[in-house]
TORNU-940843 format. One line per 10 residues: number of its first residue (from 1); for each residue z, y, x of C-alpha. Coordinates in pm, whole numbers, plus 50000, padded with zeros to 5 digits. Example, Ala and Ser with C-alpha at 12.3 -4.5 7.8 and 13.67 -1.06 7.14 Angstrom:
! TORNU-940843
1	50780,49550,51230 ~ 50714,49894,51367
! end
This chain:
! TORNU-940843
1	60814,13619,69037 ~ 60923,13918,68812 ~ 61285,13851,68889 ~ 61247,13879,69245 ~ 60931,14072,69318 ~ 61138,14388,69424 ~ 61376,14249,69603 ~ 61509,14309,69938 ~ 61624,13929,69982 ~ 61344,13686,70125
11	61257,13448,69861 ~ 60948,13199,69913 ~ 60756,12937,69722 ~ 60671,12604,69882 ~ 60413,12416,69823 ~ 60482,12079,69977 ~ 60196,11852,70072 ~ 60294,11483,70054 ~ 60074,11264,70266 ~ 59942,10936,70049
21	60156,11051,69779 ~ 60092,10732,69593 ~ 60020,10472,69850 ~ 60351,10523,70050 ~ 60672,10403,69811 ~ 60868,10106,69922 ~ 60872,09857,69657 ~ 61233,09743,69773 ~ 61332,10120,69713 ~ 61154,10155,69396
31	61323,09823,69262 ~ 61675,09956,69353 ~ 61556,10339,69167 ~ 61465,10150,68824 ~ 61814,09971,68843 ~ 62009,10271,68943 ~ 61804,10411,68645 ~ 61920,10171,68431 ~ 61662,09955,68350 ~ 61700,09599,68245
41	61686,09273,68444 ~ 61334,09186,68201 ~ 61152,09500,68255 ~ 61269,09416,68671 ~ 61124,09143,68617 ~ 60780,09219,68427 ~ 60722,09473,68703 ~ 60763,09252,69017 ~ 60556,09036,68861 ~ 60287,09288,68824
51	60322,09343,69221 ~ 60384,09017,69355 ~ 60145,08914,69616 ~ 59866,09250,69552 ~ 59616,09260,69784 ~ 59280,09442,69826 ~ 58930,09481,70030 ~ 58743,09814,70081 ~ 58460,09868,69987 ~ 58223,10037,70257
61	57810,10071,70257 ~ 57780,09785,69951 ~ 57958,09577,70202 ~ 58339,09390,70108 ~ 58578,09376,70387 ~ 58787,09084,70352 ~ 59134,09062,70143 ~ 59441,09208,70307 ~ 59790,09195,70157 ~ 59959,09526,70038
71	60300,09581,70108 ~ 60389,09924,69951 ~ 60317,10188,69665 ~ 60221,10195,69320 ~ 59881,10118,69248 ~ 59642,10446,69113 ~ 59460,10357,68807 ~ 59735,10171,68708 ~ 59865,10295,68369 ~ 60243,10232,68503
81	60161,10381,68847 ~ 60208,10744,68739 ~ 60584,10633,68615 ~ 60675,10461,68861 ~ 60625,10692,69106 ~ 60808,10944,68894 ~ 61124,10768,68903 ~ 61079,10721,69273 ~ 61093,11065,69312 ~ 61346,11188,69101
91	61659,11065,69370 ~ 61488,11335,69580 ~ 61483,11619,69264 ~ 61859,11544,69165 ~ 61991,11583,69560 ~ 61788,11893,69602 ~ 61931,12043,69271 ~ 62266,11929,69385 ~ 62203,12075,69769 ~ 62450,12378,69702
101	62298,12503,70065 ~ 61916,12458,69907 ~ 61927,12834,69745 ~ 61717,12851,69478 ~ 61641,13147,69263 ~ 61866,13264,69029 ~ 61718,13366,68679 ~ 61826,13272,68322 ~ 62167,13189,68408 ~ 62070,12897,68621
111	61924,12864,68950 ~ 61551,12711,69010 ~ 61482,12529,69273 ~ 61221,12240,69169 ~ 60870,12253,68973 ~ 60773,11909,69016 ~ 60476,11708,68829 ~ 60399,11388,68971 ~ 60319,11472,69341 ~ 60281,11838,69281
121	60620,11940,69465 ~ 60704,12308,69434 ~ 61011,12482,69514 ~ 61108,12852,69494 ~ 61401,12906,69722 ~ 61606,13251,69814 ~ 61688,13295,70176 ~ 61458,13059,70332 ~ 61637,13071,70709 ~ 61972,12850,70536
131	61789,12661,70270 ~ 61460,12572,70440 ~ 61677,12355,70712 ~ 61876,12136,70483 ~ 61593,12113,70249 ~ 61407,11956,70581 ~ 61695,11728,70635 ~ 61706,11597,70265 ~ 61375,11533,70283 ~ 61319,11349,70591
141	61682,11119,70505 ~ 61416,11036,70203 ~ 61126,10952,70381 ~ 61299,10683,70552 ~ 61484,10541,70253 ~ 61171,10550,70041 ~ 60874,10540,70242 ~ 60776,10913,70059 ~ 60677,11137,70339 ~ 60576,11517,70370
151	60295,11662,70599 ~ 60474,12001,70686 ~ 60242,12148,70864 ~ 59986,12114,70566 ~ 60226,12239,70314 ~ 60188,12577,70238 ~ 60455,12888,70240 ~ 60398,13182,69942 ~ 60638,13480,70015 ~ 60765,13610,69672
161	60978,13903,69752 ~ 60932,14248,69880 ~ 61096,14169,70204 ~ 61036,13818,70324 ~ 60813,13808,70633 ~ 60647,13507,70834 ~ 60909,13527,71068 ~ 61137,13403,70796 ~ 60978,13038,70862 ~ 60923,13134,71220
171	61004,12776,71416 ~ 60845,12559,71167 ~ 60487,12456,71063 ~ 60442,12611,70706 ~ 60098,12707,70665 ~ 60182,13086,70564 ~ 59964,13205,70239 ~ 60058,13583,70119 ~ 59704,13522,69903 ~ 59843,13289,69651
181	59888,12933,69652 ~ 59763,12675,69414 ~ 59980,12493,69191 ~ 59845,12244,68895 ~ 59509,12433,68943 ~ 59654,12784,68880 ~ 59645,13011,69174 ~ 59983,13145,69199 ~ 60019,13528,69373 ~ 60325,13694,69417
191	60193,13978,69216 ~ 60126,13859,68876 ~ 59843,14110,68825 ~ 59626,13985,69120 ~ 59663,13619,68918 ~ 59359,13723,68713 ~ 59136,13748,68964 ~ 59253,13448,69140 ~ 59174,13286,68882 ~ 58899,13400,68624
201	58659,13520,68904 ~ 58583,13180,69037 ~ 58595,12996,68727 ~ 58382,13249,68601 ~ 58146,13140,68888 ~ 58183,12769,68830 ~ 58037,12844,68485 ~ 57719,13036,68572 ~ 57666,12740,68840 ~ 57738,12479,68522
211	57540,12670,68258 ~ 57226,12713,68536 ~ 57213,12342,68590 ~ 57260,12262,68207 ~ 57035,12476,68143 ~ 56724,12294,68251 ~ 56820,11975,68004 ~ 56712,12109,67706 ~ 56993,12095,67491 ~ 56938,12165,67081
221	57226,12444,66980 ~ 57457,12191,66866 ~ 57432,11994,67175 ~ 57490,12323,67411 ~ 57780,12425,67143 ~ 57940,12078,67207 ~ 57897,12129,67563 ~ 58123,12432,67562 ~ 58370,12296,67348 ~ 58399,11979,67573
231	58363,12110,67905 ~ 58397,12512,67929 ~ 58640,12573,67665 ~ 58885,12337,67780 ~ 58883,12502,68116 ~ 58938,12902,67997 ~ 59187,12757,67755 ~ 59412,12620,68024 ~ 59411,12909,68229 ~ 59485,13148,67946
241	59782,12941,67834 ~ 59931,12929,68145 ~ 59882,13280,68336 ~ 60177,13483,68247 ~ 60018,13799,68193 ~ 59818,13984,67945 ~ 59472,13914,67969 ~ 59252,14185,67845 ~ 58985,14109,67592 ~ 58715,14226,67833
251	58781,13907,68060 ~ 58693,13681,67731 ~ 58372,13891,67680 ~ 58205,13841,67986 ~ 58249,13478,67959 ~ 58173,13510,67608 ~ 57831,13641,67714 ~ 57726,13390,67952 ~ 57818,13152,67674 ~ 57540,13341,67445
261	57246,13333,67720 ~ 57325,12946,67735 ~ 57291,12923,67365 ~ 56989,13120,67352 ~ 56835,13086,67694 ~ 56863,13427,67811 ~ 56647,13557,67490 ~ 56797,13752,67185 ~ 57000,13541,66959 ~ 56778,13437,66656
271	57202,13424,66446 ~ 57439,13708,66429 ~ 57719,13553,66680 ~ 57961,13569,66443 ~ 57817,13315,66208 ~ 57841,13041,66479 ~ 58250,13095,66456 ~ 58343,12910,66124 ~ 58373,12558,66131 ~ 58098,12324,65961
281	58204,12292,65632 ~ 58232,12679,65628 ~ 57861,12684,65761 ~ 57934,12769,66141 ~ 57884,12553,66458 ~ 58219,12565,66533 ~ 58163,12757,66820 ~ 58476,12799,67060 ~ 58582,13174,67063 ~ 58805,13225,67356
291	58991,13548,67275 ~ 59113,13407,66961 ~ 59269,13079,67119 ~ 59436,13304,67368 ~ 59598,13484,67083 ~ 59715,13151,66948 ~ 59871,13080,67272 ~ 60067,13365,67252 ~ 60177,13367,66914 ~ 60300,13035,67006
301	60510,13153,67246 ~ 60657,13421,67012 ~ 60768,13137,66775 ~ 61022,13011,67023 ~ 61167,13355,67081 ~ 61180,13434,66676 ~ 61302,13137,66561 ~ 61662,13095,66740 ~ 61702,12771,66913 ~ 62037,12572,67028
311	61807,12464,67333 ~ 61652,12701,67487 ~ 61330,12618,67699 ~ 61434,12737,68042 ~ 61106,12978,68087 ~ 61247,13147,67733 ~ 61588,13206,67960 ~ 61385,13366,68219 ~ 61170,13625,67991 ~ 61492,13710,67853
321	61681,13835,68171 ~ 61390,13966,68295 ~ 61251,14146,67985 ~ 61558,14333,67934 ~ 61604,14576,67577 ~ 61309,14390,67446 ~ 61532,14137,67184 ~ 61250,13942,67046 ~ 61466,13637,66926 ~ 61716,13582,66655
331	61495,13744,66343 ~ 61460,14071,66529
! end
């Protein structure tokens, strides 16, 4: 987003929404994947027998329609399901990356085209009028090969750059969304400042709506303090980790503070805050305190750049084009 923000070439994040992600792959097609993939003639075997002869009912008002055979995709709840359908996929990753007229951005020395977990499909492309049509193309080939099939006119269209208006998609059915798009439950913006209100404001509502109705249970302070650390905390944490900007330390406090009127029930605390902190043995509660895990996160981070690497991560490639006379790496 930094890389590109200012520039006067249209670049634009898809979002693509795949239509029964899960329930769609060709079992033919997903046989001949795993072998092009290399997998044995036993494992081939272990996994059509796993899918030989499925079938299922539904399940509708207590009442069990009769069985009916299944014919395609890999079954969800399934602990193999979720890899399967990876390696269906990744034919359609490896053309796109290979698509030399699929444009995606450069940055870090490479280009970017693909962010892709499980069915999350999303791809940040330069000059969307060339690469949007043989990205179409590629796709569609796909859907007949594999079954895999994308409903275009619910996948949605972020422009990234200064200069990349809706006519830039004009002629197909991208649902266009300047106001940020939402990727692995981050909202996404094409200014990275506007991410943390995207993002912190309604979580910050889901807790007041999850503390009011907890509330009422009447919880004992460790129960309430293992409440936050297994539902709340969890939830700030993965935000903070993954927005990349700073977050002030006033964002932490409010939530901070709606945190102590749950402990207390909206009365003065009857401990100084600070002795809930330390962990039990140190005679806290181990209460979670957001700011500080934020901080970890971040120092994290910092030990990739410090500590030189022969491998890279690619985002490390990125910060270091785009943060340019900043040398944080190699002992600096």
């Amino acid at each position: 987003m930094w890389k590109v923000q200012g520039s006067q070439h249209p670049a634009v994040a898809l979002s693509l929404d795949a239509e029964k992600a899960f329930d769609r792959v060709k079992w033919d097609y997903l046989k001949y994947a795993m072998s092009h993939f290399g997998f044995g003639h036993p494992f081939l075997t272990w996994v059509d027998t796993i899918y030989h002869l499925p079938s299922a009912a539904v399940l509708t008002n207590g009442l069990i329609s009769p069985q009916f055979p299944l014919g395609r995709g890999t079954r969800q709840g399934c602990p193999l399901s979720p890899l399967l359908f990876v390696l269906a996929l990744e034919p359609l990753a490896e053309a796109i990356q290979s698509e030399p007229t699929i444009r995606g951005i450069c940055a870090g020395g490479r280009q970017h085209k693909i962010l892709l977990y499980a069915d999350d499909f999303l791809l940040t492309l330069e000059d969307p009028v060339t690469s949007v049509p043989p990205l179409m193309s590629l796709v569609d080939s796909f859907s007949r090969i594999s079954g895999y099939r994308i409903n275009w006119a619910k996948s949605e269209a972020l422009p990234l750059s200064t200069y990349c208006p809706k006519t830039c998609l004009a002629g197909w059915d991208f649902h266009w969304s300047p106001s940020g798009i939402k990727y692995l439950g981050v909202m996404v913006h094409n200014s990275p400042s506007k991410m943390l209100q995207l993002n912190f404001d309604p979580l910050f509502r889901e807790w007041e709506i999850d503390v009011w109705r907890w509330s009422s249970l009447h919880l004992s302070l460790s129960g309430k303090i293992n409440i936050i650390k297994m539902n709340l905390a969890p939830r700030i944490n993965y935000l903070s980790a993954m927005i990349p900007v700073w977050i002030p330390p006033a964002v932490f406090t409010r939530f901070q503070r709606l945190v102590r009127g749950f402990l207390w029930d909206g009365k003065a605390p009857k401990l100084a805050e600070k002795k809930l902190y330390p962990g039990l043995t140190q005679g806290g509660l181990n209460l979670p305190h957001f700011f500080k895990y934020y901080l970890a996160f971040q120092l994290r981070q910092l030990a990739h750049w410090y500590v030189p690497q022969v491998d890279a991560p690619v985002w490390q490639l990125i910060e270091q084009e785009v943060v340019v006379g900043c040398p944080l790496g190699g002992g600096y």
